[in-house]
Structure formats: structure tokens, C-alpha cells
GUVEX-544432 format. One record per residue (C-alpha): x, y, z; chain; residue in three letters. Coordinates in Angstrom, 1 decimal. Layout:
      px      py      pz  chain  res
       X       Y       Z      A  ALA
...
end
This chain:
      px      py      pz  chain  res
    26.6   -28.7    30.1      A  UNK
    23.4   -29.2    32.1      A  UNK
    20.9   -26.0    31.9      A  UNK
    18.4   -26.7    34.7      A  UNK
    16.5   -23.1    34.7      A  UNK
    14.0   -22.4    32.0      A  UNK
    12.6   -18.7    31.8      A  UNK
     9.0   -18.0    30.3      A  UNK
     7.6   -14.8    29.5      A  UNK
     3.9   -14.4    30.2      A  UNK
     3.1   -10.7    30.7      A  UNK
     1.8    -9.4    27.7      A  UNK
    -1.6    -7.9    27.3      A  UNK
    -2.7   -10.2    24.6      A  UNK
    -4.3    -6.9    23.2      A  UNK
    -4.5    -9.0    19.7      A  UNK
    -7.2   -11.5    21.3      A  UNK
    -9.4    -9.0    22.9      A  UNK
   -11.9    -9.1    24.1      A  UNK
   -11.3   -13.4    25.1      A  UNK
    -8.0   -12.2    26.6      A  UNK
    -9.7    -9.2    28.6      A  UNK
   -10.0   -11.7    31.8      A  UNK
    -7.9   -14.7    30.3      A  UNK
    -4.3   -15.0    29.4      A  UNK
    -3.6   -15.6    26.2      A  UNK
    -1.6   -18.0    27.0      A  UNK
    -4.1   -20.2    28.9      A  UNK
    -6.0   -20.2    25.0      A  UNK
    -6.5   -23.9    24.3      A  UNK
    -4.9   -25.5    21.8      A  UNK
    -8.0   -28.1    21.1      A  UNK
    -7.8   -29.3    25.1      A  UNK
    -4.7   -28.0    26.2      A  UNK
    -3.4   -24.2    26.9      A  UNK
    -0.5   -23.2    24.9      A  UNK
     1.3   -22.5    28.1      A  UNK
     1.2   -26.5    29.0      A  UNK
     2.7   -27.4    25.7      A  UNK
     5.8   -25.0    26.7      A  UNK
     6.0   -26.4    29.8      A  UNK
     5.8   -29.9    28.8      A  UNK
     8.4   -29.2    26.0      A  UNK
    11.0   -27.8    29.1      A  UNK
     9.9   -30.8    31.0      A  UNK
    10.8   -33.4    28.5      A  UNK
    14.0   -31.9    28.0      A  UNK
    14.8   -31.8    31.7      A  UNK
    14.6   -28.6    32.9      A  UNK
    13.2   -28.7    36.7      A  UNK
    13.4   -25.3    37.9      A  UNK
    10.5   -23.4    35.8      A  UNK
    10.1   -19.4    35.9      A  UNK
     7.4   -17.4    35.3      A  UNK
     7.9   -14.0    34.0      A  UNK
     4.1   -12.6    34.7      A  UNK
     1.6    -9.8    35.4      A  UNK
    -1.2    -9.0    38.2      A  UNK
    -3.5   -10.0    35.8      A  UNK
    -2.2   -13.0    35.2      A  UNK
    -3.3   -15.7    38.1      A  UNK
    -4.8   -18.2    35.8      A  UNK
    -1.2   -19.3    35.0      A  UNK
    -0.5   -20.2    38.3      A  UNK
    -3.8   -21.2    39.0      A  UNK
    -3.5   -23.6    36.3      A  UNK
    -0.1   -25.4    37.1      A  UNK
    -1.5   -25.3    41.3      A  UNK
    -4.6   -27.0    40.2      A  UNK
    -5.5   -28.8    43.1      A  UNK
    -9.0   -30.9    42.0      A  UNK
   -11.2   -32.3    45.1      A  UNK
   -11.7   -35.9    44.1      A  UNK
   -14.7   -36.5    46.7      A  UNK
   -17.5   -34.4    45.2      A  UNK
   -20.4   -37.4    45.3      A  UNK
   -21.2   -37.6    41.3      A  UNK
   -17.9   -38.1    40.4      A  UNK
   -17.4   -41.8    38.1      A  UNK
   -14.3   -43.3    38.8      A  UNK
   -13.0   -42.2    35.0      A  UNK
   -13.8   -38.8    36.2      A  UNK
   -12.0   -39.3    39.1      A  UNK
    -9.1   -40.5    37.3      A  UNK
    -9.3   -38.4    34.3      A  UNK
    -8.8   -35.0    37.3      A  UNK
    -6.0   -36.8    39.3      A  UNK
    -3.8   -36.9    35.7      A  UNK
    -4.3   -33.6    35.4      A  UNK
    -3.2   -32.3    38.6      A  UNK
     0.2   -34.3    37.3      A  UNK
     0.7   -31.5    35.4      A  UNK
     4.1   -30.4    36.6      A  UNK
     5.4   -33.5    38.5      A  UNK
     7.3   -33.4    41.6      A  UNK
    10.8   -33.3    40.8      A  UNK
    10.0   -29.3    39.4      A  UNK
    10.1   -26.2    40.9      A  UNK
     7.9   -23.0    39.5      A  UNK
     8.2   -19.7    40.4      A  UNK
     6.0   -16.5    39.2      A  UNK
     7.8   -13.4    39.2      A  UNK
     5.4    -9.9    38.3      A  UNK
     6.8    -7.6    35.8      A  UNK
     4.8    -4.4    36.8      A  UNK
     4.5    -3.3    33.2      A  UNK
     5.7    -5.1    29.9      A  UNK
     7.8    -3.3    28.7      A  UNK
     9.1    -5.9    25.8      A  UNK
    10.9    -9.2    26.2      A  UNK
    14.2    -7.9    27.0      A  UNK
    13.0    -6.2    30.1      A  UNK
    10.4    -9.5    31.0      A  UNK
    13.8   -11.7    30.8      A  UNK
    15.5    -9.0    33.1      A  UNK
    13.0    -9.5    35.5      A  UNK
    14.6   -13.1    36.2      A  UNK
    18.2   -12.1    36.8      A  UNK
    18.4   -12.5    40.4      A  UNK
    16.4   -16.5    39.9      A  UNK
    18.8   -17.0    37.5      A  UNK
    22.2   -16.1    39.0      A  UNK
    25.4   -16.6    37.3      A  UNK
    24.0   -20.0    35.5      A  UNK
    23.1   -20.6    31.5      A  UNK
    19.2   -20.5    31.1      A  UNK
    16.6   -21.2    28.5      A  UNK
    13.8   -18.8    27.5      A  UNK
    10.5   -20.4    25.7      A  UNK
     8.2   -18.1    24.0      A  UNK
     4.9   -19.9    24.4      A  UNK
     3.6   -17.9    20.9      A  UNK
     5.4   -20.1    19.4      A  UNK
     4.1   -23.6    19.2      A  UNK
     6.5   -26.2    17.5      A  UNK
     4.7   -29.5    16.3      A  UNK
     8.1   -31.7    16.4      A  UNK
     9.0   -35.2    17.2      A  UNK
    11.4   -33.8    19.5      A  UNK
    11.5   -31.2    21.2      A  UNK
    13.1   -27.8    20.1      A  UNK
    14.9   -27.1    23.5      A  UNK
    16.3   -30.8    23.7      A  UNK
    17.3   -30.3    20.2      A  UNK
    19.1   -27.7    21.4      A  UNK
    20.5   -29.0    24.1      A  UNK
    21.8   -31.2    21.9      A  UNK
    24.1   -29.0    20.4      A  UNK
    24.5   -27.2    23.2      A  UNK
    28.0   -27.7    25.6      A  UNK
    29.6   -24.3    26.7      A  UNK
    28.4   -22.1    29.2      A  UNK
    29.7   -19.2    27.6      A  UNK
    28.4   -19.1    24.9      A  UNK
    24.4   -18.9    23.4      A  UNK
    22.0   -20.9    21.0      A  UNK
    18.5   -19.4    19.6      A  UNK
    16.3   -21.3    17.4      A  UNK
    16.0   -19.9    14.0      A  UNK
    13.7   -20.6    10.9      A  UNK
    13.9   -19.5     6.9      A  UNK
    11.5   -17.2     6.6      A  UNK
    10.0   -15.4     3.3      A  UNK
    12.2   -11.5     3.5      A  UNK
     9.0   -10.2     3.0      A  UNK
     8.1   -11.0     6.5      A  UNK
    11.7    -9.9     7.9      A  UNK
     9.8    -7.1     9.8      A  UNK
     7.8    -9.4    12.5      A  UNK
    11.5   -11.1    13.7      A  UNK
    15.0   -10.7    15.0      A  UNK
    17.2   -11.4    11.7      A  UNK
    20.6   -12.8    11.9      A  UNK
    23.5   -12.9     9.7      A  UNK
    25.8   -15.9     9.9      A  UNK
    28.8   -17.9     9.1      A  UNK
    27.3   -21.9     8.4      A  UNK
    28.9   -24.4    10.5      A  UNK
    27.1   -27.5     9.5      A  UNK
    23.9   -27.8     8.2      A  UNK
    21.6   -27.2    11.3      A  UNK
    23.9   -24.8    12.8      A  UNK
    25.4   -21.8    12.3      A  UNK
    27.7   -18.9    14.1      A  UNK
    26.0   -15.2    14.0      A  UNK
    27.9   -12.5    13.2      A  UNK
    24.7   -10.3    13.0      A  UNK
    21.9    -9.8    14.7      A  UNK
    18.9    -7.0    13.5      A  UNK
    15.6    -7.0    15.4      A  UNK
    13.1    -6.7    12.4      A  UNK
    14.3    -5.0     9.8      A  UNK
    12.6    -3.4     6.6      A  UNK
    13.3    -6.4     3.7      A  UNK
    16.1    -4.3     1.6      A  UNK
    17.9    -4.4     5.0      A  UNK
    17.1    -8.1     6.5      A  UNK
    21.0    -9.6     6.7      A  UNK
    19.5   -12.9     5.2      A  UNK
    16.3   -15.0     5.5      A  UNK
    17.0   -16.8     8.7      A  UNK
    14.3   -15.2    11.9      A  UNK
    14.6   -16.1    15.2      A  UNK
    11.9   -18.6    16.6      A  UNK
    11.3   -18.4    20.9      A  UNK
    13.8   -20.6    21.6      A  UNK
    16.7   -19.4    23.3      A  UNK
    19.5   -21.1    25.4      A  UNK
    21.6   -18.0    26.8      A  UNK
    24.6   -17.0    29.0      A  UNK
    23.6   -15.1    32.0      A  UNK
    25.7   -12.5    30.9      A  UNK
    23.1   -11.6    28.6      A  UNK
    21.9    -9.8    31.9      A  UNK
    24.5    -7.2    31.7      A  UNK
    23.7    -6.8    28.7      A  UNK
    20.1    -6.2    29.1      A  UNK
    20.9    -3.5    31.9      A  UNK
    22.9    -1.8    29.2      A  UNK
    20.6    -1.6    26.2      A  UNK
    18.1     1.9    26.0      A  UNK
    14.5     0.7    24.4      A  UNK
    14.8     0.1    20.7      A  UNK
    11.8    -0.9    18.5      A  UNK
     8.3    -0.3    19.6      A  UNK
    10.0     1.8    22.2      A  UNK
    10.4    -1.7    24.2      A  UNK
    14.2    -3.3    25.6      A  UNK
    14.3    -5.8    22.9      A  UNK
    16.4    -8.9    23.4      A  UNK
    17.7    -8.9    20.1      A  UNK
    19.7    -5.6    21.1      A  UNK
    21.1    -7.2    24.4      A  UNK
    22.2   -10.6    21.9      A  UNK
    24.0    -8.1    19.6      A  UNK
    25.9    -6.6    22.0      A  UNK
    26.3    -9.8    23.5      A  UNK
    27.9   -11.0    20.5      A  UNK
    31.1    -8.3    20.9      A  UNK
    32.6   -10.7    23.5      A  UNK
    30.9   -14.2    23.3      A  UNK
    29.8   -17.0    20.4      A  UNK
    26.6   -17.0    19.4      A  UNK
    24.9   -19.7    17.4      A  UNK
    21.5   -20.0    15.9      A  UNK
    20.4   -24.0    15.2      A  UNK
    17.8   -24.6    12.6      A  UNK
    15.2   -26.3    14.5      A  UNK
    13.4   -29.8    13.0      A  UNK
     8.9   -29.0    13.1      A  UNK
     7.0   -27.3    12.4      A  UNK
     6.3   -23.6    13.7      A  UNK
     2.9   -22.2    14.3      A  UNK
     2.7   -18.4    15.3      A  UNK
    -0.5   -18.7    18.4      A  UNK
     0.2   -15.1    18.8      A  UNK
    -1.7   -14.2    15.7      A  UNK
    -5.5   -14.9    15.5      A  UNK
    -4.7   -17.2    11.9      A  UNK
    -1.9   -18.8    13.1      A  UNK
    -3.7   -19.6    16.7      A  UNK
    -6.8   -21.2    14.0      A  UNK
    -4.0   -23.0    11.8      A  UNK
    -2.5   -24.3    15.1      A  UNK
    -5.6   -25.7    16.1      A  UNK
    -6.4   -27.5    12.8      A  UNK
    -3.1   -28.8    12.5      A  UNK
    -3.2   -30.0    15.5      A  UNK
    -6.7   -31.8    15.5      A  UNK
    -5.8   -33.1    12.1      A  UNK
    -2.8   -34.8    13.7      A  UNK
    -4.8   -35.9    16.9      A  UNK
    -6.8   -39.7    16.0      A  UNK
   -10.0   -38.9    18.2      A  UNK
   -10.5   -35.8    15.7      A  UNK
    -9.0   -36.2    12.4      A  UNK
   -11.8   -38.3    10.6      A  UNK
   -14.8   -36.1    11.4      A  UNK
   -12.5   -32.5    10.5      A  UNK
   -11.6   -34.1     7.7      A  UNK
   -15.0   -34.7     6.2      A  UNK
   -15.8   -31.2     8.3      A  UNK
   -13.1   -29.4     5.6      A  UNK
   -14.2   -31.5     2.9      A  UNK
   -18.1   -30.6     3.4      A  UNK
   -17.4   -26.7     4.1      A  UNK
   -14.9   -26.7     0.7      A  UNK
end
């Protein structure tokens, strides 16, 4: 089944990055040289989504800025590696892909941000990528997913074993195994306290949904942190059509965190050749 559409959510305040994120996106925070919203988009890319949609706010023109970025290749002191080194990165969405920025007024939680993209969307299955979560993989998460992925009626979300401890910061599901990367949710609880947490599996930002999640979404009242939480529309969801989670291959970095946005760009530097050496005597030197 070929899923074409790819929905991001952009619109939160970023209140946790303040004050960087007072006149900057958090999502356009590098990741060494790269904002974490380019690694989501090349993820969709390489799994060949063409048709990329921006869930965003007013404040928010950097994103669009950035994927428009337009560089003028005749300013005088320009070196010919220069030159080259700005027309690769205006290649930053090639031609064959479509964007489109939609404003949610106010964020009013992920459910609602999705919602926003109901009439872009239509009647066809559609991805969701939660740029917070950066996944260091050989693959990417969506076209593993993809993989396993063949009937439009039904859903896949990514999912990772967590510690119960931290059940509180995720969706939790409960499930039936039906091999060992995948597995059919009966259950779905948007963070619950650890005595309640239906097992140790969280949701990750990965989703591959049925548009009739939308109805769903228009049905739901706000839940936790007073917000329409998609975790609420997926359970209800779940009453009429399959759901399965798919235990993703990578590793998971939370960027929308201050430690995990630090980790990320260690791990990342430490994986990178043109960095590694020095950071590792770096580490070595500060331990």
C-alpha cells in the first residue's frame, strides 16, 4: 500500500528551550550542522513520501524559510566550494516533493495539530513524524515501517521498551505479540502512573494511520494536560480497526529534552569521522 502524505507537527512553543527558542523553532536547533526538522524530512524522503505537511504556528517562519532557502550564488567573494557547498543545500527537498505549511492558531496538543491536516489529507493513510524524536538507524524508522505496513485500514506506531518508571512521559500500549518486531494493541493509555502502565512498551513519533483517525480526533474531549491527545483518538480507533505497534531497529534520542538534545549531539558527533577523534580526546581530557 503506498502512503505518499507525511504529516509533521511543528507548533509547539518549545517553552523547555527558552530563551534560544524565544525567536527560533525548536525544531530548527542543530543537531551538530543540521536542524532536527531536516533529519525528519530526510527520513520521509528516503522512504518516499513526496507530499510533506507542515502542521505550524505564526511564529514559526524559519521552517519554511529553511526548506525555501533560495541562496544567491553571485555575491563577488564567493570560492567556487562556497558556491557549491550553497547550491547542495538549497537541494534540500528535491523536486519531485511537495510541502505545505498549515497554522494551528494555538497548540492545543498533538491530536488537535494532526487535525489541523484533515482536509490535506483526505480519505488516504498518512504518516506523522515527531521531529523530538531523533532515531540514529541504518534504516529509516518510517521505511521500516512501511515495511510492514500493507492495509489501508488499519494503523502502525513505532514503539520502544521503556523503564515503567518513565511510563508517565508516553502513550503505553498493551498488546498481543505477533512476531518479534510486531505486535497487535489491544490497549492503548496516554501516560499513565507506573502501577497502571499496561506493560513497558511507549510509543516513539512514528505513526502510519488510517484517515479515520480524523473522526476520531473530532470525537475525543481534551484529556491529559487538558490537550486532544492522539493517544485517545488511537484508542477509540482501536473499537473498529487493527492497530499494530512495530518495535523499531536505532537508536532513540529524546531532542525535546535539554539532556537528550546534548546526548543527541554527542552521539551524533561521535558517529560523524570529521569530529569523532578530537571529542574523543575532548571527553577523555574533561573526565
Amino acid at each position: 500500500m503506498k502512503v505518499n502524505k507525511v504529516v509533521f507537527p511543528v507548533a509547539g512553543l518549545g517553552s523547555r528551550f527558552l530563551p534560544a527558542t524565544k525567536s527560533i523553532p525548536k525544531e530548527m536547533l542543530p543537531i551538530i550542522d543540521k536542524p532536527l526538522i531536516q533529519y525528519a524530512v530526510d527520513e520521509a524522503i528516503d522512504a518516499g513520501f513526496s507530499e510533506l505537511i507542515f502542521i505550524t504556528g505564526n511564529t514559526k517562519k524559519a521552517i519554511q524559510d529553511h526548506f525555501k532557502f533560495n541562496p544567491d550564488l553571485n555575491i563577488s567573494n564567493l570560492t567556487e566550494d562556497k558556491k557549491n557547498f550553497l547550491s547542495e543545500m538549497h537541494r534540500v527537498i528535491p523536486s519531485h516533493v511537495s510541502c505545505k505549511y498549515i497554522i494551528q492558531d494555538e497548540p492545543l496538543g498533538l491530536g488537535h495539530a494532526i487535525l489541523q491536516a484533515k482536509e490535506a489529507i483526505g480519505e488516504d493513510p498518512f504518516a506523522v513524524v515527531l521531529a523530538d524524536d531523533l532515531i540514529d538507524s541504518k534504516q529509516g524508522v518510517l521505511k521500516q515501517m512501511l515495511d510492514h505496513y500493507n492495509d489501508e485500514n488499519s494503523s502502525i506506531i513505532s514503539v520502544q521498551k521503556i523503564m515503567k518508571s518513565e511510563s508517565i512521559n508516553y502513550g503505553i500500549i498493551e498488546f498481543k505479540e505477533v512476531n518479534k518486531d510486531l505486535m497487535k494493541i489491544i490497549n492503548i493509555v496516554e501516560k499513565p502512573s507506573p502501577e497502571n502502565a499496561p506493560s513497558n512498551y511507549g510509543v516513539v513519533g512514528r505513526y502510519i494511520l488510517s484517515s479515520k483517525i480524523f473522526s476520531m480526533l473530532d470525537k475525543v474531549s481534551a484529556g491529559v494536560g487538558n490537550e486532544i491527545q492522539l493517544t485517545d483518538a488511537i484508542k477509540l480507533l482501536l473499537k473498529t480497526n487493527p492497530i499494530y505497534s512495530y518495535k523499531f531497529s536505532g537508536t532513540r534520542h529524546d531532542c525535546g529534552t535539554k539532556i537528550g538534545f546534548i546526548k543527541a549531539n554527542i552521539a551524533f558527533a561521535l558517529n560523524d569521522p570529521n569530529y569523532s577523534d578530537d571529542l574523543k580526546i575532548y571527553i577523555k581530557n574533561l573526565l
